[in-house]
C-alpha positions as CSV (number, residue, x, y, z in Angstrom):
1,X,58.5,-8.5,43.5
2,X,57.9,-10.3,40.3
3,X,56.3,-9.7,37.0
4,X,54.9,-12.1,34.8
5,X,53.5,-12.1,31.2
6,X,51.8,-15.2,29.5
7,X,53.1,-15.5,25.3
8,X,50.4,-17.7,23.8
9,X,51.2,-19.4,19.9
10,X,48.6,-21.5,17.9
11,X,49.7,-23.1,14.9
12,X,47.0,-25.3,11.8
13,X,48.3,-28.4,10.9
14,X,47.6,-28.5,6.5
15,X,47.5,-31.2,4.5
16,X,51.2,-31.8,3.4
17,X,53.8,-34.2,3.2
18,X,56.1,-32.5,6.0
19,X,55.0,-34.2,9.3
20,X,57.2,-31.7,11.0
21,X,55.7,-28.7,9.0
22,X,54.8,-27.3,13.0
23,X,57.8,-27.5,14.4
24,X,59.3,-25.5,11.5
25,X,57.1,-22.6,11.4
26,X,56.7,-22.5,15.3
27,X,60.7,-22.6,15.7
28,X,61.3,-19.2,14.0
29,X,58.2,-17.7,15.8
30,X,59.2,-18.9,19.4
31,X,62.9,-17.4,19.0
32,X,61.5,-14.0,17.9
33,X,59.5,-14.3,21.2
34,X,62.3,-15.5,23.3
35,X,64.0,-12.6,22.1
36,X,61.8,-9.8,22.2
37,X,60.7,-10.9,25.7
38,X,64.8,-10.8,26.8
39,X,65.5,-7.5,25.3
40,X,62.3,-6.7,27.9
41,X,64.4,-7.9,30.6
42,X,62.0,-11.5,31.2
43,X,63.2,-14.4,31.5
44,X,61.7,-18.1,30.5
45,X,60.5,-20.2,33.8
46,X,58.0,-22.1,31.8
47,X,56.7,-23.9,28.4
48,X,53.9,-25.7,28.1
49,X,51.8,-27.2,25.0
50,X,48.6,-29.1,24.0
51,X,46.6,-30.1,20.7
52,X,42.7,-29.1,20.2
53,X,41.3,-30.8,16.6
54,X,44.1,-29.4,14.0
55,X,45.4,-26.5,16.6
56,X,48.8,-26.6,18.8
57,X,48.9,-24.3,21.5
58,X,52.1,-23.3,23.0
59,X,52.2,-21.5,26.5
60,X,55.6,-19.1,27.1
61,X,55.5,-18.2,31.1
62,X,58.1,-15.2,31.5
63,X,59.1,-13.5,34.7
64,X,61.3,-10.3,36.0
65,X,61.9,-8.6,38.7
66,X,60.7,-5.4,39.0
């Protein structure tokens, strides 16, 4: 049997310079989350992401046995 557990981000695009201001703040974030979710014995299967107005939503789908 399975387990799964649903990780959901959102991150503001700001006025600034750095197009790629998202991807920097979101990268740090996701590890800690890849990590904490491991130490928990899950496992990625999953990513998924969309944009809503100045909002990007990233979806982490984990799974474990249990």
């Amino acid at each position: 049997m399975k387990e799964y557990k649903l990780e959901s981000l959102i991150y503001y695009t700001k006025v600034t310079l750095d197009k790629e201001h998202i991807i920097k703040a979101s990268t740090k974030d996701i590890q800690e989350k890849l990590d904490e979710y491991a130490r928990d014995g899950y496992r990625l299967v999953s990513t998924d992401a969309t944009d809503f107005g100045f909002a990007v939503y990233f979806y982490l789908y984990f799974e474990k046995d249990i």
